[in-house]
N, C-alpha and C positions, 0 to 999 in steps of 0.2 A: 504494500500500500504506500500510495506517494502522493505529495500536493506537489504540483508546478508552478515556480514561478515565475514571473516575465519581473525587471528592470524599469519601470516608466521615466520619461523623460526628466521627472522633478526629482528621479532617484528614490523611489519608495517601490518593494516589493509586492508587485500585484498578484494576487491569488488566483489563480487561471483553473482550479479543479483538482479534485480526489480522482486518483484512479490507481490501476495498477500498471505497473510497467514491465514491458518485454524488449527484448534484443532481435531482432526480426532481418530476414532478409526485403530490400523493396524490389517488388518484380520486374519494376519498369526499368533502374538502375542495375540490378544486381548488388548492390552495395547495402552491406550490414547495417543498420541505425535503432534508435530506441523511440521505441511507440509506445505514449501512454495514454488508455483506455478509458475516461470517465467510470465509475462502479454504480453509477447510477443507471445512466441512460445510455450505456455502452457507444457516446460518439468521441473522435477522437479528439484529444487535448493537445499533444504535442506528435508532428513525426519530426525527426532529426537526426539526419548522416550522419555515423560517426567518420568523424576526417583525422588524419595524421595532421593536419595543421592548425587543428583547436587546441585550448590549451584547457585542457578540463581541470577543475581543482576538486579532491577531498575535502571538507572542513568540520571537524569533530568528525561523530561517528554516524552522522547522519544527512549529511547534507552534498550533493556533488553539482557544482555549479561551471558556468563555460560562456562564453562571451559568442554567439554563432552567428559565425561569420553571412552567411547567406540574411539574416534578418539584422538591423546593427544592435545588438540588443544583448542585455545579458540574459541567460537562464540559468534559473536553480533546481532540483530536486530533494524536498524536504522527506526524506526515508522515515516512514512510522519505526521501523526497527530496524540497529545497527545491523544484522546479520545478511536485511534485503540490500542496505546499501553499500555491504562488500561485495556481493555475488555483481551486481548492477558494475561497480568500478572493475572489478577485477577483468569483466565482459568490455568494457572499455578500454583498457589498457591493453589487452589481447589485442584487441582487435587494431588499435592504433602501432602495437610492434607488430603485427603481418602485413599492414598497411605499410609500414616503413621499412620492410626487411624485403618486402616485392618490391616497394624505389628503386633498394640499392643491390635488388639482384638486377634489374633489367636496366642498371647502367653500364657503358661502357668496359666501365674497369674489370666486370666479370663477364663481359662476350667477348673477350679475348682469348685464344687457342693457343 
């Protein structure tokens, strides 16, 4: 269980909705990103690529926030319980070293024979 929050312009924390969150592939990209669910009225609250070029922050044990780039905005995710918000980071962080480990396979330096 998680609340989303958006950043507003005067710098106050807006509450965008409860829902739960997953790690999802999007069909149309192919690329990994986190979708989270409303638990009410099952419509979505947030989708968002995870990219090798965000800079996602842990803060305490339940909070994983990231400035995304696509919207100028910051987002947060306030975790109900530390345990959902390691599995959530730990999925991010993966995902962001396979994202940067395919850059720097399919640079030069290792097509060389």
């Amino acid at each position: 269980r998680v609340k989303v929050y958006r950043l507003t312009d005067d710098g106050k924390w807006d509450d965008q909705g409860t829902g739960h969150v997953i790690v999802d592939y999007f069909k149309r990209t192919k690329e990994l990103g986190l979708i989270v669910i409303d638990e009410k009225d099952n419509e979505t609250i947030l989708v968002h690529q995870i990219s090798s070029n965000e800079i996602y922050r842990r803060q305490e044990d339940t909070i994983i926030s990231w400035r995304d780039s696509n919207f100028p905005t910051d987002l947060a995710l306030s975790f109900q319980e530390p345990v959902g918000c390691s599995y959530i980071w730990d999925q991010i962080i993966g995902i962001q070293r396979d994202l940067q480990f395919n850059t720097i396979g399919t640079s030069d330096i290792y097509q060389r024979t």
